[in-house]
N, C-alpha and C positions, 0 to 999 in steps of 0.2 A: 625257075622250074620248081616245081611243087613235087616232092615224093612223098607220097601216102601207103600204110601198111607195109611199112619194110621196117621190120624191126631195125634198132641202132646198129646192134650188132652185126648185122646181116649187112645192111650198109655198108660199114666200117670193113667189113671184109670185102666186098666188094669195089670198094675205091682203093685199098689195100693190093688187089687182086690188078688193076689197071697202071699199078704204082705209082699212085697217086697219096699222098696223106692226108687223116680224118684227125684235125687236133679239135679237142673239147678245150672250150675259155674256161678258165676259173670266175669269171663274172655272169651274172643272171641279169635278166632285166625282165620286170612284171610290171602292169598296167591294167585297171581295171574299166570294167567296158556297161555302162548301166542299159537297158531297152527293158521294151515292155515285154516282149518274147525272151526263153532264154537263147534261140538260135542267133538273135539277132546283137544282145551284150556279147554273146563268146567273137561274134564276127567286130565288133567293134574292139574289144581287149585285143586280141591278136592283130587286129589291124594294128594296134597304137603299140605295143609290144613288138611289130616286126617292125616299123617306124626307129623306135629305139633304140634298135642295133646298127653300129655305126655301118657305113657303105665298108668299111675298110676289110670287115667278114661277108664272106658269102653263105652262109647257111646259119639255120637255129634249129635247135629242138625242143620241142612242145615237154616241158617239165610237170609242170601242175597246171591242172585249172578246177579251180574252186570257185562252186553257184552257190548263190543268195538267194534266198526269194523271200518278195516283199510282196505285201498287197497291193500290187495292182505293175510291180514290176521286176526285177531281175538284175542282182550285181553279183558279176564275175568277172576274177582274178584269175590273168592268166601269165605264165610266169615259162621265159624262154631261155634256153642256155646258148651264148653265144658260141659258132663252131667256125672252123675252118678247112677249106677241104683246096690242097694246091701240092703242086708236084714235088718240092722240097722239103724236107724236113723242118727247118728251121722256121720260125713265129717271124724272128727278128730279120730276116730274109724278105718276105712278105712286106713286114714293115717299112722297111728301108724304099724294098719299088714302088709301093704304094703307099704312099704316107697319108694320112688323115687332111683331110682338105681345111683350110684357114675359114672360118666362118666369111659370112660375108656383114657389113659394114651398113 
């Protein structure tokens, strides 16, 4: 699910409000996305940038995005903070039920 124009905070009260918890990760993850449009590099960065965050968080939010422009094309850096939004307080709770999947071979 995609939430648009809700500020954080707003959010953050509102999961808050359902008692539910809104943990911010201390890790970023950014990727840059090159097109000849610039709507079309911000859709390739953020694709590659929500890619990036592991399955094991269910939510990011949109930190920076920084455009380029070049003759004849477009590079932008968009840079995501990893979040968590689930009914217990605790990270290491989460982690425990849902552990990180073993690559595959």
């Amino acid at each position: 699910m995609l939430v648009e124009n809700i500020p954080a905070l707003a959010f953050d009260s509102m999961i808050r409000k359902a008692g539910w918890h809104f943990l911010w990760l201390q890790d970023s993850c950014s990727r840059r996305g090159f097109a000849i449009t610039e709507e079309a590099a911000i859709r390739r960065a953020l694709s590659s940038a929500l890619r990036g965050i592991s399955s094991r968080y269910n939510a990011a939010e949109i930190d920076s995005v920084q455009i380029t422009q070049y003759p004849g094309f477009h590079v932008v850096k968009v840079t995501l903070q990893r979040l968590q939004i689930q009914q217990h307080a605790s990270l290491k709770l989460s982690i425990a039920q849902f552990p990180e999947p073993l690559p595959a071979r």
